[in-house]
C-alpha positions in Angstrom: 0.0 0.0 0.0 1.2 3.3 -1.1 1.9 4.9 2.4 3.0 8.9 0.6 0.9 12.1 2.3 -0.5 12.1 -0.9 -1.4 8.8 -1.6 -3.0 8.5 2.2 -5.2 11.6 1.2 -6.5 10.2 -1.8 -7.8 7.4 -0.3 -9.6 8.9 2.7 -11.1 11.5 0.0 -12.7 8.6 -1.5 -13.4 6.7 1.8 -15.3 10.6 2.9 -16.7 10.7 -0.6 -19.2 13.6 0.1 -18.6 13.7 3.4 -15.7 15.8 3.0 -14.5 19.1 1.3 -11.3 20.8 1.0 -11.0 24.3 1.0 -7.6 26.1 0.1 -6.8 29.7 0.0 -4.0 30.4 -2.7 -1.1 31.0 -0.7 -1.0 27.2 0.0 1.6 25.4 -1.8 0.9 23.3 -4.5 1.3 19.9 -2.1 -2.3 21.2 -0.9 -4.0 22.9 -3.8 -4.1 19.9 -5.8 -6.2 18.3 -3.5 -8.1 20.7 -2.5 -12.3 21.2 -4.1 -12.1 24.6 -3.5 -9.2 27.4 -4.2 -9.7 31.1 -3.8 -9.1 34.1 -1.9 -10.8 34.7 1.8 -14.4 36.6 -0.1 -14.5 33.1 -2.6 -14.0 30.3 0.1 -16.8 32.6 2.5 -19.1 32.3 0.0 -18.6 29.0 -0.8 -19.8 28.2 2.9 -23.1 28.6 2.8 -23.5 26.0 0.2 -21.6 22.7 1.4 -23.2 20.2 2.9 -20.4 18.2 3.4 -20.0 17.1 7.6 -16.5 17.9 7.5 -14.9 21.2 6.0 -11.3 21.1 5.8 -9.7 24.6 5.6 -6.4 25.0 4.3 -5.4 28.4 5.3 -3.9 29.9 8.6 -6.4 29.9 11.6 -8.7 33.0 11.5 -9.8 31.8 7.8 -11.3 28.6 9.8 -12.6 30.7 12.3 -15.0 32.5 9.5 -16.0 29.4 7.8 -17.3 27.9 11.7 -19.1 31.1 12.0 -20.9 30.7 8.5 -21.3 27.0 8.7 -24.2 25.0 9.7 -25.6 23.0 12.6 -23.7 19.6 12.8 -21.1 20.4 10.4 -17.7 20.3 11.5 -14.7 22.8 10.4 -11.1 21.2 10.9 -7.7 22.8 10.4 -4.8 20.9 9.8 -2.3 23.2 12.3 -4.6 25.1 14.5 -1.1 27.3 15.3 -1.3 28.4 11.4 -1.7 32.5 13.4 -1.5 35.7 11.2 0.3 38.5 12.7 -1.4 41.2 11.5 -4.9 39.3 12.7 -2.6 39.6 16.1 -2.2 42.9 16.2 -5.6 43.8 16.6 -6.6 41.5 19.8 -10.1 41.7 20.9 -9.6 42.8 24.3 -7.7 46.0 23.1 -10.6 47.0 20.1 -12.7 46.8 22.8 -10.8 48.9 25.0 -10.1 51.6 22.3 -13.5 51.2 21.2 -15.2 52.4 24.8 -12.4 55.0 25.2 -13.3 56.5 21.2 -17.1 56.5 22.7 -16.2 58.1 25.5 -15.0 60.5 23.4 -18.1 61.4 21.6 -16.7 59.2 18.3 -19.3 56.8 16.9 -17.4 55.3 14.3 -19.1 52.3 12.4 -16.5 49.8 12.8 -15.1 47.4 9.3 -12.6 44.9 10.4 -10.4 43.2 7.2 -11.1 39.2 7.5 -8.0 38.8 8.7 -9.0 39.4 12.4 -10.2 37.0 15.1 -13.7 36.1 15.5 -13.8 37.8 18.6 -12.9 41.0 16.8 -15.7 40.3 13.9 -17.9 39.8 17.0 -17.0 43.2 18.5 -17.4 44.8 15.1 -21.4 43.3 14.8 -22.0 44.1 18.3 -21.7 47.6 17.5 -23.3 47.5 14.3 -20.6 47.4 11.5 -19.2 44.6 9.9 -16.1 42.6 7.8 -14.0 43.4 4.7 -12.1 41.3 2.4 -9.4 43.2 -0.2 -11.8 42.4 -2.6 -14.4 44.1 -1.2 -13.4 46.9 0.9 -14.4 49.6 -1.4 -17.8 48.5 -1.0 -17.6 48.2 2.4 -15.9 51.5 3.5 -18.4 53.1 1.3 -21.3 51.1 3.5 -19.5 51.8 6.8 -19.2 55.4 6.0 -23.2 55.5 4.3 -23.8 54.8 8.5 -23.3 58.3 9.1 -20.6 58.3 11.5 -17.8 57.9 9.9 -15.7 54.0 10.4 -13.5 53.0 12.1 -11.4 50.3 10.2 -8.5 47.9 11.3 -6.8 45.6 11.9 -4.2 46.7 8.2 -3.8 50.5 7.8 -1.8 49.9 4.8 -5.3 48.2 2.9 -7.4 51.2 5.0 -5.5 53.4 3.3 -5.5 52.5 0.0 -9.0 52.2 0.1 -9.4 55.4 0.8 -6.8 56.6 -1.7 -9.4 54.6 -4.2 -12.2 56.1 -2.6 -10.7 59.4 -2.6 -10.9 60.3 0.6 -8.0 62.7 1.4 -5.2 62.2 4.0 -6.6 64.8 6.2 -9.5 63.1 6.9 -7.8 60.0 8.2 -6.4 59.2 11.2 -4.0 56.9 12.2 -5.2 55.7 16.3 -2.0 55.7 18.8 -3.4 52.4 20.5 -0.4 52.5 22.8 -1.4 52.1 26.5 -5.1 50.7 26.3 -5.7 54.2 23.8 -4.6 56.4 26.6 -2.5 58.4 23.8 -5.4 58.5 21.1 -5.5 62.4 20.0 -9.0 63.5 20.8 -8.7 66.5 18.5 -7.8 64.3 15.6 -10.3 61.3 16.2 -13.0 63.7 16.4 -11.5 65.7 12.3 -11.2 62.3 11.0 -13.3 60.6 8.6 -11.7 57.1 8.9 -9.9 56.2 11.9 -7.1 53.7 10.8 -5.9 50.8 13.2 -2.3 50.5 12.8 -2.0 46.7 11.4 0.0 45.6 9.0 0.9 42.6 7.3 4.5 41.5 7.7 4.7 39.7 4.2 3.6 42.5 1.8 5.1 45.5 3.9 8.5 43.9 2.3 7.3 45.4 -1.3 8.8 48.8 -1.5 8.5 51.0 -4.0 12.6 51.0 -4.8 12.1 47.1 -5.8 9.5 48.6 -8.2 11.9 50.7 -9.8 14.5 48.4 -10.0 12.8 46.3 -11.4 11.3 48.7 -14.5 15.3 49.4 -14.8 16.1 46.3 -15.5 13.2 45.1 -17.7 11.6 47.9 -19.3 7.8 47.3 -20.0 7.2 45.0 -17.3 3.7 45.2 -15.9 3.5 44.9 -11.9 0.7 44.5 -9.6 0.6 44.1 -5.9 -1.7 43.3 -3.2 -3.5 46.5 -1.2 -1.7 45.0 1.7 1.4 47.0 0.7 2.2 50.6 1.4 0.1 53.4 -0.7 3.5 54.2 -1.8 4.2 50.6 -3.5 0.4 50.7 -4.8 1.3 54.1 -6.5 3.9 53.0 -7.7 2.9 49.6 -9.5 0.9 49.4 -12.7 -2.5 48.0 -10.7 -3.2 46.6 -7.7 -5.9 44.0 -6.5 -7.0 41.2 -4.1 -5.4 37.6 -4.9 -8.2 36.6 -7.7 -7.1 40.4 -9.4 -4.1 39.3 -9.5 -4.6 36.6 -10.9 -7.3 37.8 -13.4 -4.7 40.6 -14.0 -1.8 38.2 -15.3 -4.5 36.0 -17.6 -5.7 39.1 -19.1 -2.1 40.5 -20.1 -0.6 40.4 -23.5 1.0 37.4 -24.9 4.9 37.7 -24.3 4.4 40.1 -21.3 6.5 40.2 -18.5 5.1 40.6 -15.5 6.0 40.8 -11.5 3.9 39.7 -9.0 3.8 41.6 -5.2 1.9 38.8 -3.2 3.2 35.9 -1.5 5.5 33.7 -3.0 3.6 30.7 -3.8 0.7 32.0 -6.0 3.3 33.5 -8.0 5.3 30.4 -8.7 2.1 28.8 -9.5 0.5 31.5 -12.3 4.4 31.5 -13.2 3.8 27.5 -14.1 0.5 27.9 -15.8 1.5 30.5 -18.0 4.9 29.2 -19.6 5.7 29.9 -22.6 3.3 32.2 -22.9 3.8 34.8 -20.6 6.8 35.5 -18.3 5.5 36.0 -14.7 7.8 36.3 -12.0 7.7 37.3 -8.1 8.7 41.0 -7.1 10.3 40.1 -4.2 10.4 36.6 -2.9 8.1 37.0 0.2 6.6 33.5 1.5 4.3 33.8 5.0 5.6 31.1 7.4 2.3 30.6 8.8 0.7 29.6 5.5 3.4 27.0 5.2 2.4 25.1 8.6 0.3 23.6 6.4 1.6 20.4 4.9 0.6 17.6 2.9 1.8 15.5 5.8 -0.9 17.6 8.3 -3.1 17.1 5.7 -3.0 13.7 5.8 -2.8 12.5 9.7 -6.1 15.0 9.9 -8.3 12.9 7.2 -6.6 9.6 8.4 -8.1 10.3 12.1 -10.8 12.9 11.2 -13.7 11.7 13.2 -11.5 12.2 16.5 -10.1 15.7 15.4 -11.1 18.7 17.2 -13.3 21.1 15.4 -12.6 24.5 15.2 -15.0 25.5 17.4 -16.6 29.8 18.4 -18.1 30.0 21.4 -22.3 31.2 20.7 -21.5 34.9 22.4 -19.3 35.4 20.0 -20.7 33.2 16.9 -24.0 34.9 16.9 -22.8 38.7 16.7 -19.5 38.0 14.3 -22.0 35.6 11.7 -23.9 39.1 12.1 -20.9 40.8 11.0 -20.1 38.9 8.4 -23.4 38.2 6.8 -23.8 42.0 6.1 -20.6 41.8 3.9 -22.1 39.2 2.2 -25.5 40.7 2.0 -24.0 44.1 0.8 -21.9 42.7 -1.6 -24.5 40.8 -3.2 -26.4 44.0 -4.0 -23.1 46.3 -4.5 -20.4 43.8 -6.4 -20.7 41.5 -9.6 -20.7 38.0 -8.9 
């Protein structure tokens, strides 16, 4: 009997049949793409959701991801993860306990801010944010929903990844006077009062350690040494990057943005690593598509076929990723409304 991770895996798919899906978002390496059923970016796979009725949901993706898709699932299904220690650090960054506490201190301050947290946040966080009546935002969504937080009236508050706040607004053009990045040092005790109350969007001061690296210097090195190359990056970099590449987009732009360039195009990627080596693959020969920085996220890599496959081999013992109801109820709220808007405001 073939014993291989991969091997192992194909034969508890078929022993699961239906029972089973596997979700991967595309920073996986291709060891767990190609078995996954589903592969998109964090808006795709929480869509997707709603619409299995498979007992057990596999999500290959780092932790918070897993969260979401136990929040959207339904009764009796069961969400697994193969390395519950897959963290994000920018999700980190914006603990619960200290939203809440910078939260209370911005109301105590007369600021009503409709909150918008980015996906990449805890459920606790997406819990805080529904509790006070705002909701969740995905890269490929968060024009829509900064223009929905801000339609509340009261400006928004929007965290955890200034970097992706910010170039939302830049897209939105909101101007760089009315923002406002919060000084969440000590509890909040240092927030600027003056300035919380000028600002149109309040920025948390998140970022994500993987595309921070893109700067705009590797953009124009990189136009130096091969005039006519096209780049795009993520709206996790700095505004500065974004200015200074050709287009920037969620994962699925990016990828819609190398299948729609010329034939014979090069093209450089800022995302992590292992998307890029894969549209690199698909488009040989055809298109040149490199990385612009080699920038792989470490916590995406916990991930392994050899997880993969002690998890299905065992999967009826595994512990589910599980949200307490307190904080289920108010976070699916949260959520939910970025699916609802989006359905009215975005193309499917």
């Amino acid at each position: 009997m073939n014993t291989t991770p991969s091997a192992v895996i194909d034969r508890h798919r078929r022993r699961l049949g239906d029972r089973l899906v596997i979700l991967a978002h595309h920073y996986q390496h291709d060891d767990i793409v190609r078995h996954a059923d589903h592969v998109g970016d964090s808006l795709e796979l929480a869509r997707k959701i709603a619409d299995l009725s498979a007992e057990y949901i596999v999500f290959c993706g780092v932790f918070f991801m897993a969260e979401t898709a136990a929040i959207l699932a339904a009764p009796g299904q069961k969400v697994l993860i193969p390395d519950a220690s897959a963290a994000c650090v920018m999700s980190d960054m914006a603990p619960s306990w200290l939203v809440e506490a910078v939260a209370g201190r911005l109301h105590a301050m007369g600021r009503m801010a409709t909150p918008l947290t980015y996906v990449n946040s805890s459920a606790r966080v997406k819990a805080a944010c529904g509790r006070l009546g705002g909701s969740v935002c995905t890269s490929a969504n968060a024009e829509v929903m900064l223009s929905w937080a801000l339609g509340q009236g009261h400006g928004a508050l929007f965290l955890p990844d200034r970097m992706l706040g910010a170039n939302t607004c830049d897209r939105l053009g909101i101007p760089p006077e009315k923002r406002h990045i919060l000084d969440i040092r000590r509890h909040g005790a240092l927030i600027d009062p003056k300035a919380v109350l000028a600002a149109e969007v309040l920025l948390w001061p998140g970022r994500c350690v993987i595309h921070d690296k893109f700067t705009p210097d590797r953009i124009h090195a990189v136009r130096q040494a091969h005039p006519g190359a096209l780049v795009a990056v993520h709206p996790e970099c700095p505004p500065a990057t974004v200015a200074a590449a050709d287009a920037a987009g969620s994962t699925s732009f990016l990828i819609r943005f190398v299948e729609e360039a010329p034939q014979g195009a090069t093209i450089f990627i800022g995302t992590e690593e292992n998307l890029v080596v894969r549209l690199a693959r698909r488009y040989a020969g055809e298109k040149t598509v490199r990385p612009l920085l080699s920038s792989r996220c470490s916590n995406m890599a916990k991930i392994t076929e050899e997880k993969l496959a002690a998890q299905l081999a065992d999967i009826a013992s595994q512990p589910p990723v599980t949200v307490p109801h307190d904080v289920r109820e108010p976070a699916r709220a949260a959520v939910t409304r970025m699916l609802e808007v989006c359905a009215k405001r975005m193309d499917p």
